[in-house]
C-alpha positions in Angstrom: -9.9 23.6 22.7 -7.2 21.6 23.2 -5.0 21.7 26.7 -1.6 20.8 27.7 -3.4 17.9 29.8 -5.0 16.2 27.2 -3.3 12.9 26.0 -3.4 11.5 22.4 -3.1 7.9 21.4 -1.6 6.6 17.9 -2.0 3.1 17.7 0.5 1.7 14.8 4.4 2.5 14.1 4.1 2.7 10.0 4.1 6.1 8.6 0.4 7.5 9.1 1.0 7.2 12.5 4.6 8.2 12.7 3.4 11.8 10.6 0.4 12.2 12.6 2.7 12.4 16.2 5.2 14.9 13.9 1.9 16.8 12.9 0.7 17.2 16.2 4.1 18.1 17.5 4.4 20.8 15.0 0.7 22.4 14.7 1.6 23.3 18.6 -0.1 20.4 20.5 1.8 20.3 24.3 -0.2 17.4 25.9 0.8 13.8 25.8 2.0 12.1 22.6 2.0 8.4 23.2 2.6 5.9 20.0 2.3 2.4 20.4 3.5 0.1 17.2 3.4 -3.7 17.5 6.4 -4.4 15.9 10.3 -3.4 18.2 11.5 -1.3 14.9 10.7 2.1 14.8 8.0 3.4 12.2 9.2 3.4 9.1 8.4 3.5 5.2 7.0 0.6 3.3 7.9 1.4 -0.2 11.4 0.4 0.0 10.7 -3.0 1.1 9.8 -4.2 -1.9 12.5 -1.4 -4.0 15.4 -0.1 -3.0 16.0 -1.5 0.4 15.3 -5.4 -1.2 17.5 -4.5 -4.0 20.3 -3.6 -1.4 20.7 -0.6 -3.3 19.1 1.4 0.7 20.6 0.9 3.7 18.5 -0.2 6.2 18.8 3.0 8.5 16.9 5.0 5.4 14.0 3.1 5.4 12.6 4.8 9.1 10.4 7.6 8.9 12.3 9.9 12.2 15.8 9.6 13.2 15.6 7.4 16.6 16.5 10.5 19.0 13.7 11.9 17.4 11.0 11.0 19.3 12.2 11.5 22.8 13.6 15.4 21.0 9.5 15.6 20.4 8.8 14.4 23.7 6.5 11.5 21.9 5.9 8.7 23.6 7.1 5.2 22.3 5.6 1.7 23.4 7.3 -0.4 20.9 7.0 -4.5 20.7 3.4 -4.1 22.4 0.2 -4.6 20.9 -3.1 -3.0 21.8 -5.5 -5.4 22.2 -8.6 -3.8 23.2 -10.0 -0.4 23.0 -12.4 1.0 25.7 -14.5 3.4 24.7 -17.0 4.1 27.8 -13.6 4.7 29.7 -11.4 6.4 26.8 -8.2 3.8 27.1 -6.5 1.3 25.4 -5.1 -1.7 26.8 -1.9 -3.0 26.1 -0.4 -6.7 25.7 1.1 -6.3 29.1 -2.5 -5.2 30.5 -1.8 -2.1 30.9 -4.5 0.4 30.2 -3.5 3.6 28.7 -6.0 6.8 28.8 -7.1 9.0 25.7 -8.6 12.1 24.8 -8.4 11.7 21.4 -7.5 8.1 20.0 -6.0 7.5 16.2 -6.3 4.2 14.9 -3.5 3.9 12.1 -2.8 -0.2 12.5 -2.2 -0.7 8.3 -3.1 -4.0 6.9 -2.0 -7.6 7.2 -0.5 -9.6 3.8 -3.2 -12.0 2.7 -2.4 -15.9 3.0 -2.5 -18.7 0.8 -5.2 -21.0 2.3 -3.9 -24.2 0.4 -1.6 -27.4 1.9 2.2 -26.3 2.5 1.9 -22.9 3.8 3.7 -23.8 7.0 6.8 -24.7 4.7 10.0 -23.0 6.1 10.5 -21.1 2.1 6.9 -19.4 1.9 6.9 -16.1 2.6 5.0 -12.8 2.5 6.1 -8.8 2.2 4.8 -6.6 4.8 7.0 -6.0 7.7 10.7 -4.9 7.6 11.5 -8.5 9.4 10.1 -9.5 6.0 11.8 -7.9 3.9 15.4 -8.6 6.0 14.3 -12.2 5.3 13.5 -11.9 1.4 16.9 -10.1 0.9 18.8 -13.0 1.9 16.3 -15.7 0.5 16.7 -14.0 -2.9 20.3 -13.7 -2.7 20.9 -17.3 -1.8 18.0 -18.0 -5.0 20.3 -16.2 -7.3 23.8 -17.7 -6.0 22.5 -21.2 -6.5 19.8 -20.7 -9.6 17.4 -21.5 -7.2 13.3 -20.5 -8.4 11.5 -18.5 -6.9 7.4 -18.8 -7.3 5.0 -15.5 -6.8 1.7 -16.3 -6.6 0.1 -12.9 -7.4 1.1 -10.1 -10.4 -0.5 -7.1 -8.5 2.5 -4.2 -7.7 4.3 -5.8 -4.6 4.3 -9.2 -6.5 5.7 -7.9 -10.0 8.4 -5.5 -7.6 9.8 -8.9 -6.0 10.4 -10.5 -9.2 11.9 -7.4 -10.5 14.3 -7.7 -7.7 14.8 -11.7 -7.8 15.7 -11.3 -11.4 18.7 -8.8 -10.2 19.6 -11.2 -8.1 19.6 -13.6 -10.7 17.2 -15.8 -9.3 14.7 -18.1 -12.0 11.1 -16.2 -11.3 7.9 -18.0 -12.0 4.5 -15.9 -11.4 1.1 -17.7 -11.1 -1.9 -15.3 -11.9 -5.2 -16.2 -11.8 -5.8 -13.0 -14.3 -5.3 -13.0 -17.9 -2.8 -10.1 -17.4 -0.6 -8.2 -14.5 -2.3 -5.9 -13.0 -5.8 -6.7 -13.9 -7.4 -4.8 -11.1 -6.0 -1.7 -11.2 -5.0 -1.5 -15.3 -7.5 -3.6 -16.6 -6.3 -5.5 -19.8 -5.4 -2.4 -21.8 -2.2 -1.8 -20.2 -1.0 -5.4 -18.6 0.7 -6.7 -21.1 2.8 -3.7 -21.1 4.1 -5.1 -17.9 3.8 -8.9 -19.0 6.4 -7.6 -21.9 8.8 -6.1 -19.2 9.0 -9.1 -17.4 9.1 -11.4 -19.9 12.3 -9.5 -21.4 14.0 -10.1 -18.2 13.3 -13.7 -18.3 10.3 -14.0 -15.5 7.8 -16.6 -16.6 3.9 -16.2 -16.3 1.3 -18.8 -15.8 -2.2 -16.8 -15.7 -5.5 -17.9 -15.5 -4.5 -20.1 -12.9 -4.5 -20.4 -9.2 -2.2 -22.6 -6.6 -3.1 -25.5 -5.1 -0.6 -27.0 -3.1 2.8 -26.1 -1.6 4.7 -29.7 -2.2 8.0 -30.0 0.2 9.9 -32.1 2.0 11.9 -32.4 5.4 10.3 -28.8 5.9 11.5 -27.7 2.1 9.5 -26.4 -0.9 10.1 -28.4 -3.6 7.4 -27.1 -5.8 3.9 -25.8 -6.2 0.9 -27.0 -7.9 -1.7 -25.0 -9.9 -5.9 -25.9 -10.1 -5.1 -26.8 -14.4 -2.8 -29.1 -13.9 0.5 -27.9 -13.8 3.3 -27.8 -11.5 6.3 -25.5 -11.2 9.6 -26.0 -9.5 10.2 -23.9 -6.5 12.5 -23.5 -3.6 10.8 -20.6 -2.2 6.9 -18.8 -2.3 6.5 -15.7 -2.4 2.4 -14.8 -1.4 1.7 -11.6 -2.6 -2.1 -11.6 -2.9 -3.7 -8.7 -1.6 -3.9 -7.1 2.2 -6.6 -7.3 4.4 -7.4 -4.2 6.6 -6.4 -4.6 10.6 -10.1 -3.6 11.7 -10.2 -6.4 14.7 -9.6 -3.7 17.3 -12.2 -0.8 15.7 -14.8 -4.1 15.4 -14.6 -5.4 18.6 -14.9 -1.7 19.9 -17.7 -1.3 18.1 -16.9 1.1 15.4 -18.7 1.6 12.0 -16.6 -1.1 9.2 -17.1 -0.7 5.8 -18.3 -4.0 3.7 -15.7 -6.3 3.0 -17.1 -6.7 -0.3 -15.8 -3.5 -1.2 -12.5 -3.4 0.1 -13.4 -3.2 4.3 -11.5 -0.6 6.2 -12.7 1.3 9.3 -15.5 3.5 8.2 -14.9 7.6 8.6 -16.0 11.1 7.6 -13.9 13.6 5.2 -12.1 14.6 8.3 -11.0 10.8 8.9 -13.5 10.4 12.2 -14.7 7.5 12.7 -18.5 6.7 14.5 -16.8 7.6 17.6 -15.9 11.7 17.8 -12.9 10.8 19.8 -11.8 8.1 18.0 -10.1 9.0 14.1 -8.7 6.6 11.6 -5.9 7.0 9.1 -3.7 5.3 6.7 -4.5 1.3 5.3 -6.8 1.1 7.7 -9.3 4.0 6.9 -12.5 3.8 4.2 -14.3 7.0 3.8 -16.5 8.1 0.4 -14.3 10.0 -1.8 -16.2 13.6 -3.4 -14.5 13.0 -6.5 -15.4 9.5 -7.8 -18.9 9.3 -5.8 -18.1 5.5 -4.2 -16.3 4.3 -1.0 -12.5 4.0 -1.1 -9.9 2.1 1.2 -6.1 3.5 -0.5 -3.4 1.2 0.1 -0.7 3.1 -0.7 2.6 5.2 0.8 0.8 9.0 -0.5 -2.3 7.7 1.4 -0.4 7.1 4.9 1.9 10.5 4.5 -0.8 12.7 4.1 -3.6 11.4 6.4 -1.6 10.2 9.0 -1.7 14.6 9.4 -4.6 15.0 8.6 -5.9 13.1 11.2 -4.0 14.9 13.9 -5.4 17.8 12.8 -8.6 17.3 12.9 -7.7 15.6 16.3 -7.3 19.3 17.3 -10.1 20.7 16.3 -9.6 22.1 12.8 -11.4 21.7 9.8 -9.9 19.4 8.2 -11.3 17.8 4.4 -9.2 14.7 3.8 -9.8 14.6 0.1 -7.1 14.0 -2.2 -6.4 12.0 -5.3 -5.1 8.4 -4.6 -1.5 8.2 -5.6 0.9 5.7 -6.0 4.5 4.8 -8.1 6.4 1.7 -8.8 9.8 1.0 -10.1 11.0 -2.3 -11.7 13.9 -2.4 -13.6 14.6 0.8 -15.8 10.4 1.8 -15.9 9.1 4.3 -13.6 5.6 4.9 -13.0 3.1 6.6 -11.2 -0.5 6.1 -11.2 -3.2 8.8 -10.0 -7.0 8.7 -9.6 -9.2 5.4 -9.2 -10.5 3.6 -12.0 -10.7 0.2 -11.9 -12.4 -2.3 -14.7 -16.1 -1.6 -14.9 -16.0 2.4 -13.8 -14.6 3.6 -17.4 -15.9 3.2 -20.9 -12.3 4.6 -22.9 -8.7 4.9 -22.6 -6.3 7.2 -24.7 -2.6 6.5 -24.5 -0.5 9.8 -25.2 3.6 9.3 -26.4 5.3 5.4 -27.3 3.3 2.5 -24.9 6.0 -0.1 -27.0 8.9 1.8 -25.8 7.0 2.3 -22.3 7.2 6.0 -22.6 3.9 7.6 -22.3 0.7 8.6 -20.1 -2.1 6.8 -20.4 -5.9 7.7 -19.2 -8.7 6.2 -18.0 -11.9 8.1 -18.5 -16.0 7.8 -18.2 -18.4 9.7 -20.6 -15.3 12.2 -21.4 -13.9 12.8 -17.8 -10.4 11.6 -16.6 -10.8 9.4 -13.8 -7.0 8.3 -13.4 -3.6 9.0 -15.5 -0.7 6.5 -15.7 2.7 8.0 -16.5 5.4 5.6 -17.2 8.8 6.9 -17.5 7.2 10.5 -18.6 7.8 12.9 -15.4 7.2 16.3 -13.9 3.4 15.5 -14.8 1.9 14.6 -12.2 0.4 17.5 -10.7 -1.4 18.3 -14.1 -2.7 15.2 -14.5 -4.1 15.3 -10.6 -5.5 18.7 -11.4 -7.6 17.1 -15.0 -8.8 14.5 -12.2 -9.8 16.9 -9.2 -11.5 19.6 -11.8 -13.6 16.8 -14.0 -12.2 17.8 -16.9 -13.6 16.5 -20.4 -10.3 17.0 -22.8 -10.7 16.9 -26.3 -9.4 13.5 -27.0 -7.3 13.9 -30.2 -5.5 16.6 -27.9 -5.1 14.3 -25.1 -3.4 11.4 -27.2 -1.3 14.3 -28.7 2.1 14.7 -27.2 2.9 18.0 -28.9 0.1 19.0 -27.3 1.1 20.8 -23.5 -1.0 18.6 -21.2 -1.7 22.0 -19.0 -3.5 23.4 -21.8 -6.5 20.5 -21.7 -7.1 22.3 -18.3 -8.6 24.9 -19.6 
């Protein structure tokens, strides 16, 4: 049972941990709510960092998960600006940057994950950046508006979503984009080569240039300045600024040096926990970036990345923080925008775990679902500018289903009928 003198701990400010303190809030919980978030904003969404707020089509105000009154309405506890730097499990408490050591009952670790850096010369260069944090992303607006006032080039090492998103939105600033790829297509990861140059042929259209197969080397500046950037085959590109958008790397320092299960780095890392996102401490749950549990439906070990991920186990977790049975289980979800194409992608399958894929509508006029399947049975679903179909392709996932392929690739076919 949980008691009104119980007090819960959410360490991070993004949007798992913002929805867990709503969820407890809401499922009835009357103890102590405390959140404590590293950065002095408060928690907000990530998705528009690299869309609509960068775009300056969002104001920044939207991008926040709760109105600011909000949390002292929910009598939640903010520490904002103030890091946790060690957990204490024998005693159940955090300690903060200040040294102050906060007691828990129940402590959820929702801390995200930190951009990846370039480990070549020239990082410390005043025009290389990464996309994370809002401060970030108030940054990039400016840099890319600046870029497109002056035709200045902007390089992207890395064509995975957040680095195809930014050149989508330095080419509607009107900045000259240049992405470096160490793939032979966008994308490669997640897509695998069927469907990359789908997105190698949108950018190109808007005049971004690719150079794939190739890695950088070297940042050159001067007085402080990027100048331009130097790839491991030779070649060098202009640049004024660097955009590093290589992958994100899992916050796990706390939950390792508190002794918690990880999962291997090999694999993606993450903080390891059970379908009802506990980790190998029963009073310590994990949520969000941060969290790797094994997922029923595709038999392996998964750390999700991604905004659905965050807004549904950030709940979750609190529930099962009080006591109910909770199965955190659902299919990994994520969408992109860049220019006029929509997407959303559902399901895992990354190169290696499928042996077909069947495209259903026009893939040259980027109007279509595409599938990704093993031995007959979808494993993920792609649509791209195709909507209201997501939920049925989610539901082919979760139930296994083997679809007649002919009536897969058909679109006159009703994609609810290969259900049954």
């Amino acid at each position: 049972m949980v008691d009104a003198h119980q007090t819960f701990v959410i360490v991070g400010g993004g949007l798992a941990g913002a929805k867990a303190a709503e969820t407890l809030r809401s499922e009835g919980f009357t103890g102590r709510v405390i959140l404590v978030g590293d950065e002095r904003d408060h928690p907000y969404e990530r998705p528009p960092l690299s869309k609509g707020y960068l775009l300056g089509k969002e104001e920044r105000d939207s991008v926040f998960v709760h109105e600011p009154g909000w949390y002292a309405q929910a009598d939640v506890e903010l520490h904002l600006g103030q890091p946790v730097v060690a957990i204490d499990r024998a005693t159940r408490s955090v300690r903060l940057g200040d040294g102050t050591a906060v007691h828990y009952d129940k402590l959820l670790l929702a801390t995200g994950a930190e951009p990846r850096r370039l480990d070549i010369p020239g990082t410390d260069l005043a025009g290389v950046h990464h996309l994370r944090r809002l401060a970030h992303a108030d940054r990039l607006r400016q840099v890319l508006a600046a870029l497109g006032r002056d035709n200045g080039h902007l390089v992207i090492a890395g064509a995975g979503w957040i680095g195809l998103e930014v050149a989508a939105a330095a080419r509607e600033y009107g900045a000259e984009v240049t992405v470096v790829e160490r793939e032979p297509t966008p994308l490669h990861a997640v897509l695998g080569p069927e469907f990359g140059q789908v997105f190698t042929d949108l950018h190109a259209e808007h005049g971004v240039r690719f150079h794939f197969g190739a890695s950088l080397t070297e940042i050159v500046g001067q007085d402080g300045m990027v100048l331009a950037v130097q790839t491991d085959d030779g070649e060098e590109h202009p640049a004024h600024d660097v955009l590093a958008a290589i992958g994100a790397a899992p916050r796990t320092a706390l939950a390792e040096a508190a002794g918690l299960d990880l999962a291997d780095r090999a694999h993606g890392g993450g903080v390891l926990v059970d379908a009802s996102l506990r980790t190998s401490d029963p009073d310590i749950y994990a949520a969000g970036d941060v969290a790797a549990q094994h997922h029923p439906l595709f038999g392996t070990g998964l750390r999700v990345e991604h905004w659905a991920n965050a807004l549904n186990g950030g709940p979750a977790a609190a529930r099962a923080m009080l006591g109910q049975d909770v199965r955190h289980d659902r299919v990994p979800y994520f969408f992109s925008d860049q220019y006029d194409v929509g997407l959303e992608y559902s399901g895992w399958a990354p190169p290696g775990t499928y042996d077909q894929v069947v495209a259903r509508g026009d893939v040259g006029k980027r109007e279509f679902i595409a599938f990704w399947l093993s031995e007959g049975r979808v494993l993920a679903g792609m649509n791209v500018n195709v909507w209201e179909v997501t939920e049925t392709v989610q539901q082919l996932i979760r139930t296994g289903a083997r679809p007649d392929i002919e009536r897969l690739a058909d679109p006159s076919v009703p994609l609810e009928s290969l259900l049954a």
